[in-house]
Each structure stands twice: as C-alpha cells, then as structure tokens.
PDB file of N, CA, C and O in Angstrom:
ATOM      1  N   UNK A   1      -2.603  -9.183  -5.230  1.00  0.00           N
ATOM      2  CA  UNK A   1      -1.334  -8.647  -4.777  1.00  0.00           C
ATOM      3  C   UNK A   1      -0.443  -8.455  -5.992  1.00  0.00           C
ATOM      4  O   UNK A   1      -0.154  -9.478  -6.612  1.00  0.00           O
ATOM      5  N   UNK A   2      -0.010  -7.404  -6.382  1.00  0.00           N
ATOM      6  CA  UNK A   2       0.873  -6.800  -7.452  1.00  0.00           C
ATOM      7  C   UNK A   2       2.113  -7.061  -6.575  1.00  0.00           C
ATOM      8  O   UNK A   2       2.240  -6.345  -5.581  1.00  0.00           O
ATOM      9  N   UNK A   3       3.093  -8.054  -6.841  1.00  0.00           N
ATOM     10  CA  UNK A   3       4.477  -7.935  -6.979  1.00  0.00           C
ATOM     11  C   UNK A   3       5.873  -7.965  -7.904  1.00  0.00           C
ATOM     12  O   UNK A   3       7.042  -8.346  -7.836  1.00  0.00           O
ATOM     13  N   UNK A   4       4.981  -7.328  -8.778  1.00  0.00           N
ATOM     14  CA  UNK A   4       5.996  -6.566  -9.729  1.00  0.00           C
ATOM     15  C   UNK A   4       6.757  -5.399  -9.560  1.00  0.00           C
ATOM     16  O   UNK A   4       7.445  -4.823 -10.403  1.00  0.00           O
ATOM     17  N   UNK A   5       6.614  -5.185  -8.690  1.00  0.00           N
ATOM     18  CA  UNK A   5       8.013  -3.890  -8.697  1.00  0.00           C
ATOM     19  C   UNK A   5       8.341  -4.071  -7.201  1.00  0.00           C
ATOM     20  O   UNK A   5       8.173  -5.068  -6.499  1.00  0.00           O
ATOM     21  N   UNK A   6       9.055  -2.376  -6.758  1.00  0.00           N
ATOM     22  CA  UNK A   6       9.353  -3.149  -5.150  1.00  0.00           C
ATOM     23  C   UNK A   6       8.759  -2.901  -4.371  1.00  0.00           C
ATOM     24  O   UNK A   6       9.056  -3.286  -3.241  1.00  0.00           O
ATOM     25  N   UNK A   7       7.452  -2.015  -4.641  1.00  0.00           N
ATOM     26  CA  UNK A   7       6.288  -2.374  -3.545  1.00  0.00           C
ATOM     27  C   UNK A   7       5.343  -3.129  -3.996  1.00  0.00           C
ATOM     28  O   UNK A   7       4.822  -3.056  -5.109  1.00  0.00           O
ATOM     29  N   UNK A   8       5.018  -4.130  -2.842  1.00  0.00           N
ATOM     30  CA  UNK A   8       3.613  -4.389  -2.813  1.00  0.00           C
ATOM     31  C   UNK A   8       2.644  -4.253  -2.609  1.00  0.00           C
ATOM     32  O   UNK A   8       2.241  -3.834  -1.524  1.00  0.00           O
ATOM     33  N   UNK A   9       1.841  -4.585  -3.673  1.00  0.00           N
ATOM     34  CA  UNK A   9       0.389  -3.536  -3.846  1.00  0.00           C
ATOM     35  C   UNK A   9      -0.765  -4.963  -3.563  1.00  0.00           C
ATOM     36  O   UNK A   9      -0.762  -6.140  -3.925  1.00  0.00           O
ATOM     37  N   UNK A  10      -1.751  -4.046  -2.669  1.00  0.00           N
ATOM     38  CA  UNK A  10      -2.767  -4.872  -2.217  1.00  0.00           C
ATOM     39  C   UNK A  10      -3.975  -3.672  -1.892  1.00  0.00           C
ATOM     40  O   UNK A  10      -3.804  -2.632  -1.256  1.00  0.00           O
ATOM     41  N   UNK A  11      -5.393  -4.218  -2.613  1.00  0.00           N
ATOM     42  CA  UNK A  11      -6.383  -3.982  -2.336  1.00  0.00           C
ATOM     43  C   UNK A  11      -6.463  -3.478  -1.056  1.00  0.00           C
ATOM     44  O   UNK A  11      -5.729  -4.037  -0.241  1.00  0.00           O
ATOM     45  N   UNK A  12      -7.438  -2.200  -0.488  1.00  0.00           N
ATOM     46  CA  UNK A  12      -7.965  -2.437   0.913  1.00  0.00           C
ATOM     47  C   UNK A  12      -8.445  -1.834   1.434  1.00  0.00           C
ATOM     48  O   UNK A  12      -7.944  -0.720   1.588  1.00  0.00           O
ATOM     49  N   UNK A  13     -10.130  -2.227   2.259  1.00  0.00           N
ATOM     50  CA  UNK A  13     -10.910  -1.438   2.821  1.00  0.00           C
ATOM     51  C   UNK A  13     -10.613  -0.313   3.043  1.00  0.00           C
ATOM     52  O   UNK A  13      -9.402  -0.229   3.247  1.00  0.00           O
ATOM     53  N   UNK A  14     -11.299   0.939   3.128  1.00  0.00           N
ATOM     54  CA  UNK A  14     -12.266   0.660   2.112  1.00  0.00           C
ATOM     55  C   UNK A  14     -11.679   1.393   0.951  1.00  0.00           C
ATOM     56  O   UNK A  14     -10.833   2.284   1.030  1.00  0.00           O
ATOM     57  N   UNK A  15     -12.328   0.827  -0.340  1.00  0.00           N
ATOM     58  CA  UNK A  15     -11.845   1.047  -1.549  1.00  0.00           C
ATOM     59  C   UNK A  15     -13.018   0.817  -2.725  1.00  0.00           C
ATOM     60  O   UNK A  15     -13.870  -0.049  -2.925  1.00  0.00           O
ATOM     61  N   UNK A  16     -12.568   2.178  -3.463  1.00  0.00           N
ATOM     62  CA  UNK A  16     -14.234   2.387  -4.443  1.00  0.00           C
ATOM     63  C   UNK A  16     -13.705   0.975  -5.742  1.00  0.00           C
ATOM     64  O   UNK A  16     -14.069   1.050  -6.916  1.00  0.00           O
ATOM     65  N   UNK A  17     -12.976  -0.003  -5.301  1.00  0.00           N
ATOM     66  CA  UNK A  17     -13.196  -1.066  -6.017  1.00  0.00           C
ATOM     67  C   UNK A  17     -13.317  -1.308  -7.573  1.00  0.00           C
ATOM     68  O   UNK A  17     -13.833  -2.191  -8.257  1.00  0.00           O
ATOM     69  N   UNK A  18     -12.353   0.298  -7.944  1.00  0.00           N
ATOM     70  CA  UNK A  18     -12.426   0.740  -9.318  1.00  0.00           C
ATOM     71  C   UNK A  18     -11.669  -0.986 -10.378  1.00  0.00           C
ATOM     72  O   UNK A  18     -12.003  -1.416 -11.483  1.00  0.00           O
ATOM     73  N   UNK A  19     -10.706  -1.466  -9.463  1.00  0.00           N
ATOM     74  CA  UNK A  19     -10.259  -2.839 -10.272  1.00  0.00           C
ATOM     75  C   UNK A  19     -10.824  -3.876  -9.468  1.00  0.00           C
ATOM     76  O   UNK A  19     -10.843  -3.848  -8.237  1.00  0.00           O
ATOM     77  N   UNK A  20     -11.351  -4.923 -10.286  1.00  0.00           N
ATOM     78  CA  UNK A  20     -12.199  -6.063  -9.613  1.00  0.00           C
ATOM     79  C   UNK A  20     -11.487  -7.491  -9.469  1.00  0.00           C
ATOM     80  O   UNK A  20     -11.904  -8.310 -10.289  1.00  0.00           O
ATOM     81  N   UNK A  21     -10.825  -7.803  -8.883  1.00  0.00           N
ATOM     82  CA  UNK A  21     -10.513  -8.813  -8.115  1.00  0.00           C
ATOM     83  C   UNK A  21     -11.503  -9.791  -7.685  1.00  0.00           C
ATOM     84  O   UNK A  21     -12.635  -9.624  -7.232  1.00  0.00           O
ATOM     85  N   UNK A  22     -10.690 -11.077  -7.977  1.00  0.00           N
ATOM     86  CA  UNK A  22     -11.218 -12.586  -7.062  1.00  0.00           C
ATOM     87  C   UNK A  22     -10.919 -12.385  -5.807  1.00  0.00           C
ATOM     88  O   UNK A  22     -11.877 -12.394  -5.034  1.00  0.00           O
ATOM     89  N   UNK A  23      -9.186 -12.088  -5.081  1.00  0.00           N
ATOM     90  CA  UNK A  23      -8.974 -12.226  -4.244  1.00  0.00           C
ATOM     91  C   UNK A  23      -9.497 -11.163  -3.562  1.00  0.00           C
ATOM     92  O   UNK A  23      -9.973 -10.112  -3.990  1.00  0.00           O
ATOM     93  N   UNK A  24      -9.272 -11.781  -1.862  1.00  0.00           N
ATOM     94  CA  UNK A  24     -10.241 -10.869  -0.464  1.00  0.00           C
ATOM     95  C   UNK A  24      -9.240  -9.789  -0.791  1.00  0.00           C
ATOM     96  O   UNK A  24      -8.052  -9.896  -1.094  1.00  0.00           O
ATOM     97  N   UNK A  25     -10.080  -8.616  -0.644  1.00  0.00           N
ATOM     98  CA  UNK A  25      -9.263  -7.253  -0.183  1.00  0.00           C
ATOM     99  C   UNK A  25      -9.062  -6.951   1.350  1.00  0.00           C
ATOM    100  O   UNK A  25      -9.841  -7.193   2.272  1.00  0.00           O
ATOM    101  N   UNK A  26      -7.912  -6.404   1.383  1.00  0.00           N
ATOM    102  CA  UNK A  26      -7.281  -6.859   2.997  1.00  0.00           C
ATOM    103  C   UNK A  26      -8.189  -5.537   3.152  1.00  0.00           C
ATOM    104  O   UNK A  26      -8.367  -4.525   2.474  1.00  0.00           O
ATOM    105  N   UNK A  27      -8.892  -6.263   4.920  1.00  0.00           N
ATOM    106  CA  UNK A  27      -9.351  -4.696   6.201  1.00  0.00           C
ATOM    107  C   UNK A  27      -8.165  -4.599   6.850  1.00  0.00           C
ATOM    108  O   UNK A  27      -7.659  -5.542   7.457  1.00  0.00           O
ATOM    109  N   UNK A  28      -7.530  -3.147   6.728  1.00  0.00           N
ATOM    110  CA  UNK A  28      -6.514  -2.961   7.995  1.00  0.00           C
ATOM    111  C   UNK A  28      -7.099  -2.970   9.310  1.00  0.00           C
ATOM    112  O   UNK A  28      -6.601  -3.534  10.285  1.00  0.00           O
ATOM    113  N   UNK A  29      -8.356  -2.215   9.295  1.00  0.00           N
ATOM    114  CA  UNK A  29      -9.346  -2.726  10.518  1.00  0.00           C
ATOM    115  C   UNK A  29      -8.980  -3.746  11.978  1.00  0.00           C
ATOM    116  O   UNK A  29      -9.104  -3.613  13.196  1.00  0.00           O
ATOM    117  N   UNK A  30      -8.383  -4.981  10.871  1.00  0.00           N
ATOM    118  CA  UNK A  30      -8.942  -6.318  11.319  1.00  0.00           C
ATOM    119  C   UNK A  30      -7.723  -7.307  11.895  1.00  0.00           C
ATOM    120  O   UNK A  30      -7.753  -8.405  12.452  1.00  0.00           O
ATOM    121  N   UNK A  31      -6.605  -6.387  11.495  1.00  0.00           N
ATOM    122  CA  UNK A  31      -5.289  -6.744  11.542  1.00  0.00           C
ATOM    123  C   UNK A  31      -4.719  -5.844  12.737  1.00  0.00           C
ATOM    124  O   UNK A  31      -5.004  -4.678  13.007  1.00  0.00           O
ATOM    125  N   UNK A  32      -3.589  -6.959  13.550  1.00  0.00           N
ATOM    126  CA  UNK A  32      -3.356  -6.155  14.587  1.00  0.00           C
ATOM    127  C   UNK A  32      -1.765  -5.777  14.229  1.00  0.00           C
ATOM    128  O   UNK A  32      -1.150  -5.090  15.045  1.00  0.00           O
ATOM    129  N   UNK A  33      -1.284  -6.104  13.341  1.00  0.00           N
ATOM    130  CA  UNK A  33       0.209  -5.819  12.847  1.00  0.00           C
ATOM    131  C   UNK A  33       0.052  -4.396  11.281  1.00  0.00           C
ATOM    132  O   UNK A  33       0.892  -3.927  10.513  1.00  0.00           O
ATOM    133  N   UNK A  34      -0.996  -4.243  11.402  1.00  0.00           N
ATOM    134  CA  UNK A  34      -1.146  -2.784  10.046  1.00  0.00           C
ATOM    135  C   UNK A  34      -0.595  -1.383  10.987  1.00  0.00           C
ATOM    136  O   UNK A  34      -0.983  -1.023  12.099  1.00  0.00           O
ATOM    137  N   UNK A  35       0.366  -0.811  10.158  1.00  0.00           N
ATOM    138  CA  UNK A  35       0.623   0.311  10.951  1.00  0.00           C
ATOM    139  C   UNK A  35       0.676   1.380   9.819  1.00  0.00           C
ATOM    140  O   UNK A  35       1.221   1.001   8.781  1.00  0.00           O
ATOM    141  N   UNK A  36       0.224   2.586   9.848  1.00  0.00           N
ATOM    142  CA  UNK A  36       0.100   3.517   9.060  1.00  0.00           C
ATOM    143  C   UNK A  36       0.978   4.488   8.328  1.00  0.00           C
ATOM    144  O   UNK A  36       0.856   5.579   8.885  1.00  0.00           O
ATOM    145  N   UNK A  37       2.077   4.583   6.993  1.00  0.00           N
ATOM    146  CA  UNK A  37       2.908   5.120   7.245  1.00  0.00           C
ATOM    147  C   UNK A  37       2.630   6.872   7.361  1.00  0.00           C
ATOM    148  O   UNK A  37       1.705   7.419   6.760  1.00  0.00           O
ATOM    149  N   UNK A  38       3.523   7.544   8.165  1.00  0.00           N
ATOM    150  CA  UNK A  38       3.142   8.666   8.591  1.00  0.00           C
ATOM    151  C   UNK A  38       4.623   9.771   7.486  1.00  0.00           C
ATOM    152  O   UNK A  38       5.701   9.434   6.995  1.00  0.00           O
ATOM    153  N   UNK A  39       3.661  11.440   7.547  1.00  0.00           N
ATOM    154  CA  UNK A  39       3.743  12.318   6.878  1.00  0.00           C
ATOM    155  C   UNK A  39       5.405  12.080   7.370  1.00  0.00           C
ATOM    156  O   UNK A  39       5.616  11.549   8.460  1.00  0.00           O
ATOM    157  N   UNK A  40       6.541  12.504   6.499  1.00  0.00           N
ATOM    158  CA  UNK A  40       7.910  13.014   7.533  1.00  0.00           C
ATOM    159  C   UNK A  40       8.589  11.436   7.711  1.00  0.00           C
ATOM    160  O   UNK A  40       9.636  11.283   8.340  1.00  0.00           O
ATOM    161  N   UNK A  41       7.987  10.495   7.189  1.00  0.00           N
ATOM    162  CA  UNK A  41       8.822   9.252   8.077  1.00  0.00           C
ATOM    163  C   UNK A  41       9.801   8.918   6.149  1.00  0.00           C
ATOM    164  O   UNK A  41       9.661   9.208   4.961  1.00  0.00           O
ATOM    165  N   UNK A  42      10.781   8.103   7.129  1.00  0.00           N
ATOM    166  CA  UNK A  42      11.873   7.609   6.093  1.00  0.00           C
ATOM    167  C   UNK A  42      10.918   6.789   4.844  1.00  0.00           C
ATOM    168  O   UNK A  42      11.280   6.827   3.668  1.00  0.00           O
ATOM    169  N   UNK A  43       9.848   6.165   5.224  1.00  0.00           N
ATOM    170  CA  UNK A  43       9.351   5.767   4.070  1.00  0.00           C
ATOM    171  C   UNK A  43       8.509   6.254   3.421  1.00  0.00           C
ATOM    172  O   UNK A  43       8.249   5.532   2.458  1.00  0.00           O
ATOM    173  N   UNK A  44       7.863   7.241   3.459  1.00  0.00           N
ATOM    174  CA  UNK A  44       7.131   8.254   2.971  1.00  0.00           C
ATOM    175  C   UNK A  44       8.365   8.927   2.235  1.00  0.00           C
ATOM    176  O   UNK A  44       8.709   8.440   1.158  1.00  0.00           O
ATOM    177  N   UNK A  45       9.006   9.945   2.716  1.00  0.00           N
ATOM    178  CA  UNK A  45      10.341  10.178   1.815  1.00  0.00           C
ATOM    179  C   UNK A  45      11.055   9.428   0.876  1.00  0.00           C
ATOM    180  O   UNK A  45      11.797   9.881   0.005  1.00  0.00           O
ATOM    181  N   UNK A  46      10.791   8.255   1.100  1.00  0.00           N
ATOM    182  CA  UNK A  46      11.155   7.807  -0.218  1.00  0.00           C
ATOM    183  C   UNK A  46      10.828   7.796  -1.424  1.00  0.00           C
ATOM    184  O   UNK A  46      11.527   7.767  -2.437  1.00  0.00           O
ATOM    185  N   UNK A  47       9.453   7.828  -1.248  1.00  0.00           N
ATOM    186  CA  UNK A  47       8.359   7.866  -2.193  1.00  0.00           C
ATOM    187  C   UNK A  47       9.141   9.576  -3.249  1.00  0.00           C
ATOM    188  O   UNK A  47       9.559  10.627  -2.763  1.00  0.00           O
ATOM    189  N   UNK A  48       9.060   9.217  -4.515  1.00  0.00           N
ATOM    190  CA  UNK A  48       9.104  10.334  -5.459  1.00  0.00           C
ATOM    191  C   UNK A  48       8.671  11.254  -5.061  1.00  0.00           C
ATOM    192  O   UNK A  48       7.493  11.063  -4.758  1.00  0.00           O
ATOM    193  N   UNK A  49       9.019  12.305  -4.863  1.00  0.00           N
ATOM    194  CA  UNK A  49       8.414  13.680  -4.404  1.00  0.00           C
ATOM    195  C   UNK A  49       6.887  14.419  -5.203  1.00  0.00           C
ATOM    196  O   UNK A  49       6.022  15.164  -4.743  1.00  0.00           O
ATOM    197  N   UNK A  50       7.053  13.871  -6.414  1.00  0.00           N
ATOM    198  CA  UNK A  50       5.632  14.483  -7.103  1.00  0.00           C
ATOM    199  C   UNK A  50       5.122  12.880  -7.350  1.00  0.00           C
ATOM    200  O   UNK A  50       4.855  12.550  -8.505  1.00  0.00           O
ATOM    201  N   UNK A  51       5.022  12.122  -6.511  1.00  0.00           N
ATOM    202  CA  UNK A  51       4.063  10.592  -6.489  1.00  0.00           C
ATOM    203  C   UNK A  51       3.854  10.735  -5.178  1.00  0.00           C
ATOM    204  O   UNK A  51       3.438   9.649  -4.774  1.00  0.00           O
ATOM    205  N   UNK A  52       3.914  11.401  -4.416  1.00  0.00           N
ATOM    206  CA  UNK A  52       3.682  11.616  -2.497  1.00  0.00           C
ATOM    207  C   UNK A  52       2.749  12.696  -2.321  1.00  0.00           C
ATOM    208  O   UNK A  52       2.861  13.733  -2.975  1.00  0.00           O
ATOM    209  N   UNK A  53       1.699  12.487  -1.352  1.00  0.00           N
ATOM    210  CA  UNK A  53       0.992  13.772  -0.415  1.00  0.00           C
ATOM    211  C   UNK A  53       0.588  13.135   0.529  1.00  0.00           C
ATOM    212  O   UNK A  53       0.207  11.969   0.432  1.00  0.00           O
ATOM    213  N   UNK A  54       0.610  13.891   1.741  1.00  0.00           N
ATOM    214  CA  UNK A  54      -0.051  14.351   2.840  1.00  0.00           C
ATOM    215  C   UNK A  54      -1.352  14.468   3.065  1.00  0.00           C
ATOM    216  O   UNK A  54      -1.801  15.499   2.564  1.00  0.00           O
ATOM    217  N   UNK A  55      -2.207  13.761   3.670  1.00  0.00           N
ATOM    218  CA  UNK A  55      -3.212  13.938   4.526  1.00  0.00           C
ATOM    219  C   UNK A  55      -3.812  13.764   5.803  1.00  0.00           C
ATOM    220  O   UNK A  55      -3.790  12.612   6.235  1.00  0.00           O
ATOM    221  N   UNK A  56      -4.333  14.623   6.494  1.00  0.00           N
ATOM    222  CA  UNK A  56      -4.038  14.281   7.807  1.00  0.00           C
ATOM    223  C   UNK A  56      -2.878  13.589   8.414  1.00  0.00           C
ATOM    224  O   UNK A  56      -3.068  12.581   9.095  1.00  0.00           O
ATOM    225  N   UNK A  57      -1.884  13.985   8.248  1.00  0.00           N
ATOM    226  CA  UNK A  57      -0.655  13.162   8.907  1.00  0.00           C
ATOM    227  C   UNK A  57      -0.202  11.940   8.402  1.00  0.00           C
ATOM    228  O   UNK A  57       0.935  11.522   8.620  1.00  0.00           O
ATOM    229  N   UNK A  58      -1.126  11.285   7.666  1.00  0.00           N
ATOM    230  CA  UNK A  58      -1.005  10.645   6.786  1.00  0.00           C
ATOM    231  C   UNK A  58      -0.168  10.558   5.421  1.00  0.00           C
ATOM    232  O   UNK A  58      -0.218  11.565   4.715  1.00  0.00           O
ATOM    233  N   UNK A  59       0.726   9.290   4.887  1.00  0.00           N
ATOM    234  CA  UNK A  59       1.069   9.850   3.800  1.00  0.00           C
ATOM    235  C   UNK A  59       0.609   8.904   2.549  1.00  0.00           C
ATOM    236  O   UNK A  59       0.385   7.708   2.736  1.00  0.00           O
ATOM    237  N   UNK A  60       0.487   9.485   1.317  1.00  0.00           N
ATOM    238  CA  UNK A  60      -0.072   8.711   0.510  1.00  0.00           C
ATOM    239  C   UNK A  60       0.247   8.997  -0.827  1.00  0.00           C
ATOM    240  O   UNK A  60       0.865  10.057  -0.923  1.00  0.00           O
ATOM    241  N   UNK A  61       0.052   8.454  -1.838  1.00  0.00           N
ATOM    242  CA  UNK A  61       1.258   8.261  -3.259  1.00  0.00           C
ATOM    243  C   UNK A  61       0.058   7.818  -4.655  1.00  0.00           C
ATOM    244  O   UNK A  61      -1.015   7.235  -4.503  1.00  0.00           O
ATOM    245  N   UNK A  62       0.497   8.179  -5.619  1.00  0.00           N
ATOM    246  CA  UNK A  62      -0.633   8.215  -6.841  1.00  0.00           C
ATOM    247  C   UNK A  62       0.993   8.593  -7.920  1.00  0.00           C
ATOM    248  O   UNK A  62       1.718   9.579  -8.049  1.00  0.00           O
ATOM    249  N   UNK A  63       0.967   7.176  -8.511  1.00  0.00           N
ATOM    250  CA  UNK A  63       1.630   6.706  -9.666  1.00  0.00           C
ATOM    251  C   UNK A  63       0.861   6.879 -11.307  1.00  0.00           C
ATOM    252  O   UNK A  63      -0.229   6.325 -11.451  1.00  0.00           O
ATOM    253  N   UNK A  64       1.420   7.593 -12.414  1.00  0.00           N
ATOM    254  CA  UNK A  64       0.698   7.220 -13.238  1.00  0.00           C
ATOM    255  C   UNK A  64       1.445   6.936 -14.337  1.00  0.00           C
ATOM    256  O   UNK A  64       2.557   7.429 -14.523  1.00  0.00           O
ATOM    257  N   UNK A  65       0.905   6.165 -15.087  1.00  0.00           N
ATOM    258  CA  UNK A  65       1.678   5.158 -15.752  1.00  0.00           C
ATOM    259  C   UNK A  65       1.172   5.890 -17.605  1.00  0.00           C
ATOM    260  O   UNK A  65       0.177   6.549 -17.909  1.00  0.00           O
ATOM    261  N   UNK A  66       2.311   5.420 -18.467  1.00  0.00           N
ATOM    262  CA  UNK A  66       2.251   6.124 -19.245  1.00  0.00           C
ATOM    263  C   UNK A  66       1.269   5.446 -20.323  1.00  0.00           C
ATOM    264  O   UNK A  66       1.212   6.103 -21.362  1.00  0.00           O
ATOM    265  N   UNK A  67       0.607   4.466 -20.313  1.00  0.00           N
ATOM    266  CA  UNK A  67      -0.644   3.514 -20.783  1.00  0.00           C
ATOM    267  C   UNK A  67      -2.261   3.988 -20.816  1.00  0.00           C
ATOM    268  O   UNK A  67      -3.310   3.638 -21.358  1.00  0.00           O
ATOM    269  N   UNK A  68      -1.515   5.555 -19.387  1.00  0.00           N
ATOM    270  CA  UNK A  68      -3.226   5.912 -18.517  1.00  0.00           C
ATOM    271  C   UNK A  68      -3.385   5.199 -17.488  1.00  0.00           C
ATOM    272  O   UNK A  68      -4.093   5.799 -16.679  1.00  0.00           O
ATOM    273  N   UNK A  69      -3.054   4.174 -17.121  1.00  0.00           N
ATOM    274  CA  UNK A  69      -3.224   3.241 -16.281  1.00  0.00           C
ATOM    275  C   UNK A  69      -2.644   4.370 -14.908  1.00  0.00           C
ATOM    276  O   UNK A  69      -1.997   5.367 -15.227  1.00  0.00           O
ATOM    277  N   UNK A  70      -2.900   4.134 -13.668  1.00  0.00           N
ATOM    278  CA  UNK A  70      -2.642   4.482 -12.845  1.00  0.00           C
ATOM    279  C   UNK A  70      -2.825   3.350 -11.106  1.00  0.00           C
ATOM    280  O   UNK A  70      -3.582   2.387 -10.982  1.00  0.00           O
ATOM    281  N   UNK A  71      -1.945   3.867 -10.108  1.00  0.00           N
ATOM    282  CA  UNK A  71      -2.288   3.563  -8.969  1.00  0.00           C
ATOM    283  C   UNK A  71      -2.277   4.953  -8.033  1.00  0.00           C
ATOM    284  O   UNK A  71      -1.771   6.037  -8.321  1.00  0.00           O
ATOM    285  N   UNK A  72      -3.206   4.460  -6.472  1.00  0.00           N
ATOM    286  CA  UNK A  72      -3.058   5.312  -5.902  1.00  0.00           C
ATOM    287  C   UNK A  72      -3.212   4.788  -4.544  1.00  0.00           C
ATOM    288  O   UNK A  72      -3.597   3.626  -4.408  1.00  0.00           O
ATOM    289  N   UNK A  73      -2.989   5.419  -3.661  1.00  0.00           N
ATOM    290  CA  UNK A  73      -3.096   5.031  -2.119  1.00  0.00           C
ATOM    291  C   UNK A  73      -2.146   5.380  -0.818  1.00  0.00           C
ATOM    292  O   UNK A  73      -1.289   6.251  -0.670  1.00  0.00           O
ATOM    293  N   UNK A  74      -2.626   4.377   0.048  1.00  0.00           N
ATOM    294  CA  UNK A  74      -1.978   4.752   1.526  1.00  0.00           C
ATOM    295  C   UNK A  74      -1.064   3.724   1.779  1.00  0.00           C
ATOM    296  O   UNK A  74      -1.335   2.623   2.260  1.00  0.00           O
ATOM    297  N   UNK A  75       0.454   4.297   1.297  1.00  0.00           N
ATOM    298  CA  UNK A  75       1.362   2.686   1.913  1.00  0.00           C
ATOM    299  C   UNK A  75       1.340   2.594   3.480  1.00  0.00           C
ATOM    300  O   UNK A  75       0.921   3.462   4.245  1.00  0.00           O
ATOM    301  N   UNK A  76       1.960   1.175   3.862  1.00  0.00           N
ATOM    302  CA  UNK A  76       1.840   0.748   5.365  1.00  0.00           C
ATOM    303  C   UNK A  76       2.648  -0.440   5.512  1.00  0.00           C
ATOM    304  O   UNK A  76       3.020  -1.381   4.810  1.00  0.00           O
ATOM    305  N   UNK A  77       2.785   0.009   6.806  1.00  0.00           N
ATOM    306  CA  UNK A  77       3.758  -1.633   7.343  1.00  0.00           C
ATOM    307  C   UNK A  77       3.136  -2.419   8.079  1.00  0.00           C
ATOM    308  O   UNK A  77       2.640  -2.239   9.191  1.00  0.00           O
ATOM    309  N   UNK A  78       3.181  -3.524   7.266  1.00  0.00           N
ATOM    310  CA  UNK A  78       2.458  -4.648   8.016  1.00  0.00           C
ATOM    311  C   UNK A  78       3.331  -5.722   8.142  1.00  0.00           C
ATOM    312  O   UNK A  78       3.857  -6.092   7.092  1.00  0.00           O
ATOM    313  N   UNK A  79       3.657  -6.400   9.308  1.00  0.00           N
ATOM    314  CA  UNK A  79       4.503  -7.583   9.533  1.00  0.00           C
ATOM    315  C   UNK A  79       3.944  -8.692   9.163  1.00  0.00           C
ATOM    316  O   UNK A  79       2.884  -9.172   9.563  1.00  0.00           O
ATOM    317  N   UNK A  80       4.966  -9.254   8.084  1.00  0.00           N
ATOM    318  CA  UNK A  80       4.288 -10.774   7.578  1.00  0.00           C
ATOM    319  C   UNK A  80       5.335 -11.510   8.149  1.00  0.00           C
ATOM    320  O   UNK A  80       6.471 -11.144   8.450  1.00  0.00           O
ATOM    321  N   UNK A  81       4.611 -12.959   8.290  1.00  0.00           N
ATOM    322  CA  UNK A  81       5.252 -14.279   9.132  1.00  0.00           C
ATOM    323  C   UNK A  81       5.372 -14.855   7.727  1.00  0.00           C
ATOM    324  O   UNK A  81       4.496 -14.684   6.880  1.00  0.00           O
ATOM    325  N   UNK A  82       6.845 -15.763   7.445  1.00  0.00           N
ATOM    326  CA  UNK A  82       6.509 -16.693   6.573  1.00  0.00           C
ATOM    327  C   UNK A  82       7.017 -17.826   7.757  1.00  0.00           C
ATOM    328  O   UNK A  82       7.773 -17.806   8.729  1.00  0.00           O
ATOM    329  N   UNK A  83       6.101 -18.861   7.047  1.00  0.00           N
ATOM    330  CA  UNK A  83       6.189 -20.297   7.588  1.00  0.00           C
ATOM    331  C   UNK A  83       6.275 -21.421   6.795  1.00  0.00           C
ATOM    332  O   UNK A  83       5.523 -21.912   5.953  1.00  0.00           O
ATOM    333  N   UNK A  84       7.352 -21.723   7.244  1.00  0.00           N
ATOM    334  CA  UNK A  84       8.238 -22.872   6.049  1.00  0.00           C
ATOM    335  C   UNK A  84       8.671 -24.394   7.234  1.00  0.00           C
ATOM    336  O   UNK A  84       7.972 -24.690   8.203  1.00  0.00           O
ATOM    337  N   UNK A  85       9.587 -24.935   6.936  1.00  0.00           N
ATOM    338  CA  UNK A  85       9.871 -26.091   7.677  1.00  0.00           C
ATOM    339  C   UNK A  85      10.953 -25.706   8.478  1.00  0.00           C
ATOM    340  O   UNK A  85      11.835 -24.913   8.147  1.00  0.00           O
ATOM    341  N   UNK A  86      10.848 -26.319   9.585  1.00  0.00           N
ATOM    342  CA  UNK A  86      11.721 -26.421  10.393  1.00  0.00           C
ATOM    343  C   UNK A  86      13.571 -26.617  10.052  1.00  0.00           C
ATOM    344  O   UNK A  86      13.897 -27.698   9.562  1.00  0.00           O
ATOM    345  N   UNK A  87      14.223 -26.009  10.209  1.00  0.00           N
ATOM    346  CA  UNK A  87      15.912 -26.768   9.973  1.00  0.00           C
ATOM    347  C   UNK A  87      15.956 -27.578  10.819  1.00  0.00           C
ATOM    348  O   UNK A  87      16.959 -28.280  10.950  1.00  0.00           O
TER     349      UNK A  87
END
C-alpha cells in the first residue's frame, strides 16, 4: 500500500505483477464493499485531465513520474472500518 500522496495505491487482481510485493494483492472479486469508480463521476474528474481515460464506462488514470517510474490503473471506493478502543 503506497501512502504517500493522497491516493492510496494498492495492488489488485488481476495485475501483470510488473512490481513484486510481499504483501497479498487485494481481489476486488472477493470484497463486498469495492465499488468501481465510473466515467463522468466527481472522482474520476478529479483526476488530471491528461492522467484520466475511459473504458468501458469505466474510469482509469496512468501517472508518470519524471524518474520513468510510472503508475497506472482503476481507482475505487472501498469502505474501510477502522477499529480502535472503545471511549
């Protein structure tokens, strides 16, 4: 999980596994809180206009970094629980 900037970046099925990781790469599959962000929605628009495209209704983003280094993919909302102690 990359949380260095203000998205978080996570591995995930399926994926040609170009960077190799210890940790599990998340299946959205498998999860009943993964929701897909879609072409037109407020968070897709946010995304930089030449770091954003469209597929199938789908929207998806490819960063490249001035090292060569690059990312690419399908952002999504997934609801996380944190669980801490009781007040």
């Amino acid at each position: 999980m990359d949380t260095s900037s203000d998205v978080i970046r996570v591995q995930c099925q399926p994926c040609n596994m170009s960077y190799k990781q210890a940790d599990l790469v998340f299946n959205p599959t498998t999860s009943a809180s993964y929701i897909d962000v879609l072409c037109g929605s407020r968070v897709c628009n946010a995304l930089l206009v030449n770091e954003r495209h469209c597929h199938a209704g789908k929207c998806g983003y490819e960063v490249n970094y001035v090292d060569g280094s690059y990312t690419k993919g399908t952002p999504c909302s997934k609801r996380l629980r944190s669980v801490g102690r009781g007040s």
